[in-house]
N, C-alpha and C positions, 0 to 999 in steps of 0.2 A: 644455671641453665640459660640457653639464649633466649630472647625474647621472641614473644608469638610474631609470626608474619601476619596471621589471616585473625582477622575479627570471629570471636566465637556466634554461630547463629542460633537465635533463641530457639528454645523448646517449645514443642507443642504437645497435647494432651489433657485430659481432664485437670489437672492438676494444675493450669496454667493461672485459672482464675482463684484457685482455692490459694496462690505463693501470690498473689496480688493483695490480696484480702490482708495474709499475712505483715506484709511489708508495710502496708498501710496502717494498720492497727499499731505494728512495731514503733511507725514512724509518731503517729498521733499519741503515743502513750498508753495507749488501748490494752487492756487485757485480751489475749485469744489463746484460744485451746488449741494447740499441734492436735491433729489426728493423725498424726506417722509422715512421712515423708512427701514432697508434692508429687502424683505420677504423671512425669512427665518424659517424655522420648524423642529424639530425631538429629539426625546426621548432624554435626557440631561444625563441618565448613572448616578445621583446623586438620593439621597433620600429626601423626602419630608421634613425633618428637612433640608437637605443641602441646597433646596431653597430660594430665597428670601423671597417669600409669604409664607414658612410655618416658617421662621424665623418669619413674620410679627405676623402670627397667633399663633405664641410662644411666645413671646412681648403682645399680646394681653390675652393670658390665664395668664399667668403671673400676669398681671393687675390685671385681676379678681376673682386671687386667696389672693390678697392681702385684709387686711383689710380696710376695707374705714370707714371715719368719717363722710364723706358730700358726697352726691348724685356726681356722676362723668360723663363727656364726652368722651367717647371712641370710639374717631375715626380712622380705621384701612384701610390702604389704600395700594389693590390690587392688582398687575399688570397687569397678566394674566387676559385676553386672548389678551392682547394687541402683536404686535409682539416685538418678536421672537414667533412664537408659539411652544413655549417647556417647556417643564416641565419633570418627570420621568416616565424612562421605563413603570412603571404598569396601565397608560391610555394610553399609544398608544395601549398597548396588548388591548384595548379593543374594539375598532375601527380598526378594518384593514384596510386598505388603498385602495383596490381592493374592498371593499365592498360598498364603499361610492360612492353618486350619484349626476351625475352633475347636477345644474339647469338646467329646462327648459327654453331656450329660442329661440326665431322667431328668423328662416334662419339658424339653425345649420343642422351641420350632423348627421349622424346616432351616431355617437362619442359624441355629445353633443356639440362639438367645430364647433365658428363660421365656416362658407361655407365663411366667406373673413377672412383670420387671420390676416391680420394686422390692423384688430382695437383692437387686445392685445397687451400690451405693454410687452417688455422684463423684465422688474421691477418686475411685477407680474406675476405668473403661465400661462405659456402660451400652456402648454402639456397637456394631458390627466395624465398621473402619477403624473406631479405636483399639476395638477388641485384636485385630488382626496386625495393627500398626505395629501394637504394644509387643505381641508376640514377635513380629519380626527383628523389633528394636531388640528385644536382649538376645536374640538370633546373632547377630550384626554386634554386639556389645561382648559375648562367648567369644566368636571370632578374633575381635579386636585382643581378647584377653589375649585368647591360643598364638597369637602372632607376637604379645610380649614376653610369653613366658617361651618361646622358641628361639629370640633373640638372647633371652638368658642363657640359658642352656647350652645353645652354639659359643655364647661365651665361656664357659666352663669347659665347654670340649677344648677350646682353642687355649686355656690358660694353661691345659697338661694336668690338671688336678681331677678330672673327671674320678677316673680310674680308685680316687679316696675320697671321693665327695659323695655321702648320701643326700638325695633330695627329697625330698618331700612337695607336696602342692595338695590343697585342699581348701574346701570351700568354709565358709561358716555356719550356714545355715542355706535351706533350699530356696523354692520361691513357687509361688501359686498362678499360674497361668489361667485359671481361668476356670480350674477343674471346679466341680463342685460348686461353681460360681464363684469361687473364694477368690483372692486375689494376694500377694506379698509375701508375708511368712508368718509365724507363729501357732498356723495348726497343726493339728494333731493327724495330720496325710502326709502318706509319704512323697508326696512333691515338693512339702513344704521342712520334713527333718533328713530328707536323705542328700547326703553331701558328696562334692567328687574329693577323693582321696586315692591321692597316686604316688608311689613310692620304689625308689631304686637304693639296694644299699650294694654295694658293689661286692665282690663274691657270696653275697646274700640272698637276694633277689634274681629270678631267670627273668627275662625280658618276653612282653606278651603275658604272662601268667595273669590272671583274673582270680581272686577270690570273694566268695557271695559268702563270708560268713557275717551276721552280724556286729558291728565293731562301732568303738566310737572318737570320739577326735581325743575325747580325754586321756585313751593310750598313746596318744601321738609321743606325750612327751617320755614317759620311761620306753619306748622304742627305740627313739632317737639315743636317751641314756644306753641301753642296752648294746645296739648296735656299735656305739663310739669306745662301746670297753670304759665306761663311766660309773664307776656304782651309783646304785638306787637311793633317792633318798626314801628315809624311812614315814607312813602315813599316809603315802599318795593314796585315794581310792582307785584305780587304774592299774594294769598291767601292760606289759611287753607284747608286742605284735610279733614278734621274731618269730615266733614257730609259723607264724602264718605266713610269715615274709620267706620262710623256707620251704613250706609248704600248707599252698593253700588251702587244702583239704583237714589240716592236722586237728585237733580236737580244740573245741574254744567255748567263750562262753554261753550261755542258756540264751542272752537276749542281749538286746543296747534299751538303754535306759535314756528318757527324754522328757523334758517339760514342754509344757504350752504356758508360759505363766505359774502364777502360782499356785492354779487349779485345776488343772488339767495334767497327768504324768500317764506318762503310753512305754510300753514295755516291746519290741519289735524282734520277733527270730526268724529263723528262714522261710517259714508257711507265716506265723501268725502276726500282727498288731491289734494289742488290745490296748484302751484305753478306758483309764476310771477319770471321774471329776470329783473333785471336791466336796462336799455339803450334798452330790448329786448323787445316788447310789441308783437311782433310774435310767441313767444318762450312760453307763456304762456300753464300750464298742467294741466289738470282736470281728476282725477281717482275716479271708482264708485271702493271703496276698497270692496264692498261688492259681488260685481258682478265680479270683478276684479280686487283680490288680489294680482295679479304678475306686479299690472299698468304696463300692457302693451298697453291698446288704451288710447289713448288721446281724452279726449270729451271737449276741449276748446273750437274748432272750429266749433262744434255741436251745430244747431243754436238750437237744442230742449232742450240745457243745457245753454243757455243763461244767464236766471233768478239765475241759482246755480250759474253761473260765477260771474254775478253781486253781488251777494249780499256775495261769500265768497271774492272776492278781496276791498268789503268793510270792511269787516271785517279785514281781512289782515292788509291794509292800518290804520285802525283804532287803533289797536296795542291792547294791553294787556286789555286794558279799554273797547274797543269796544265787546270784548269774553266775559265777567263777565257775569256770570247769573241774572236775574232778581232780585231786590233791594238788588244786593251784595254792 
C-alpha cells in the first residue's frame, strides 16, 4: 500500500490520560492493569485510502479484480466501529456532536446525566460533551464502514461474479451507548448482543426481505456450507439459516443463546430476554422486548410471569439442543 500523505491527528476522549498512564508504566517497567480498551474518538485528519480498513477494502477489490480459476473465499475483516472511534474528517462533518441525543434512562437529569454520578466510571464518557461526542464518533466511524463495504461490493458487481457470490456482513458483537449508563460491550442488553447480519445468496435470498427471528452468528457457518452445496460437517452445535434465507417467516429456533463472561448466560426470542447469573439465583432478568424495548423493568420476580420464567431458564439450561425447532 502507498504511504500516508497526512499525519494522523491524535485522539481525544476520556481515554486519552488513562493510554498515557499506560505507556508510561509499559515504558518504566511498571506493572499495570488494562481495564479494556482506551476510549478514545475524533476525526483522524487522513484519507480513506490512508486507513487501515479502506487499505483492507483495497486488498479486497484487488482480490476481485484478479482472475480466478476456482470458486474463492474472501474474508475481509473490519475494525471500526471497534475503539478508537476515528476514522476521517468527512463522517464527523456529518454528525455534529451537539446534535446528538443522549439515551433515556431512569433517575437522570434534565441533561440526560445520572442524578448520582458516580456510577460512571472515568474510563468512559462521563460529561455531556463527551457523552455526545462519543455517540457521534461511532456515528461518523458506521459510515466510514458503509462507504468500505460499498466500495466492495461495487467490486464484485464489476468482476461479473456477483450473480454466484454469496455475501455475508456482520458484526461481532454490539456496543453500549450509554443506555443503562453502561458503556462498550459484554452485557447482557440488547445494545450490547445484538449484531447487524446481512445476507444475499443469489437465487436464495429476495432483496429488501427482513427477518426478526432470533438467530446467531454461530449459524453463519453451516449456512454458508449449505448454501455452496458443501456437506455439513458432522458435531457443529448450529444449524442452516437457509429456510430463513428463503423465507423469513419459516419456523426456527425457540431462542439465541449468549454469554456475558463466564456468569452471566441470557436466552433472547421474539418477545422475551431472560437472563440467569451464576452463584446469583436472585439476580435473575426477565424483559418483555416488545413491551419494553429499553429492558428497563424486570418481570423475574413477577409471580404473573412465573410459567415464562420456567420454561425459558429451561431452555437456557438445556443449551443449543433444547432451542432447535421441531424435527430439526
Amino acid at each position: 500500500m502507498p504511504a500516508r500523505k497526512h499525519q494522523r491527528r491524535p485522539a481525544e476522549g476520556p481515554g486519552v490520560e488513562y493510554w498515557k498512564e499506560y505507556k508510561a508504566a509499559k515504558k518504566s517497567g511498571k506493572k499495570f492493569k488494562m481495564r479494556g480498551s482506551p476510549f478514545t474518538y475524533g476525526p483522524t485528519g487522513l484519507d480513506d485510502s490512508e486507513e487501515i480498513d479502506g487499505m483492507v477494502a483495497e486488498q479486497g477489490i484487488r482480490i476481485l479484480n484478479q482472475k480466478q480459476d476456482k470458486p474463492i473465499l474472501l474474508a475481509l475483516g473490519i475494525h471500526a466501529t471497534h475503539l478508537p472511534f476515528c476514522c476521517p474528517d468527512k463522517y464527523f462533518e456529518m454528525y455534529p456532536w451537539q446534535e446528538m441525543k443522549i439515551p433515556k434512562n431512569p433517575d437522570s437529569g434534565p441533561d440526560g446525566m445520572p442524578k448520582n454520578p458516580k456510577i460512571l466510571s472515568d474510563l468512559n464518557p462521563h460529561t455531556v460533551e463527551q457523552w455526545k461526542k462519543a455517540i457521534a464518533a461511532q456515528y461518523a466511524c458506521l459510515s466510514f464502514v458503509d462507504a468500505q463495504v460499498g466500495r466492495i461490493l461495487d467490486a464484485l458487481e464489476k468482476s461479473g461474479r456477483k450473480d454466484k457470490t454469496m455475501v455475508v456482513i456482520w458484526s461481532d458483537h454490539g456496543f453500549m451507548l450509554g443506555e443503562h449508563y453502561m458503556w462498550r460491550k459484554g452485557q447482557l442488553r440488547d445494545q450490547s448482543t445484538m449484531v447487524a447480519l446481512l445476507m444475499q445468496a443469489p437465487g436464495v435470498t429476495k432483496a429488501g426481505s427482513v427477518c426478526k427471528r432470533p438467530v446467531e452468528t454461530i449459524d453463519i457457518f453451516p449456512t454458508m456450507f449449505d448454501v455452496c452445496g458443501i456437506p455439513q460437517p458432522k458435531g457443529i452445535e448450529a444449524m442452516s439459516m437457509r429456510r430463513l434465507l428463503e423465507n423469513p417467516e419459516a419456523p426456527w429456533k425457540k431462542g439465541a443463546l449468549m454469554t456475558g463472561g463466564r456468569r452471566g448466560h441470557s436466552i433472547c426470542t421474539e418477545k422475551w430476554r431472560y437472563n440467569e447469573y451464576k452463584g446469583k439465583p436472585d439476580r435473575a432478568e426477565l424483559f418483555d422486548q416488545e413491551a419494553d424495548p429499553g429492558e428497563f423493568t424486570n418481570l423475574a420476580k413477577d409471580p404473573k410471569y412465573a410459567d415464562t420464567v420456567k420454561e425459558l431458564s429451561a431452555l437456557l439450561r438445556g443449551g443449543w439442543k433444547a432451542c432447535l425447532p421441531e424435527g430439526a
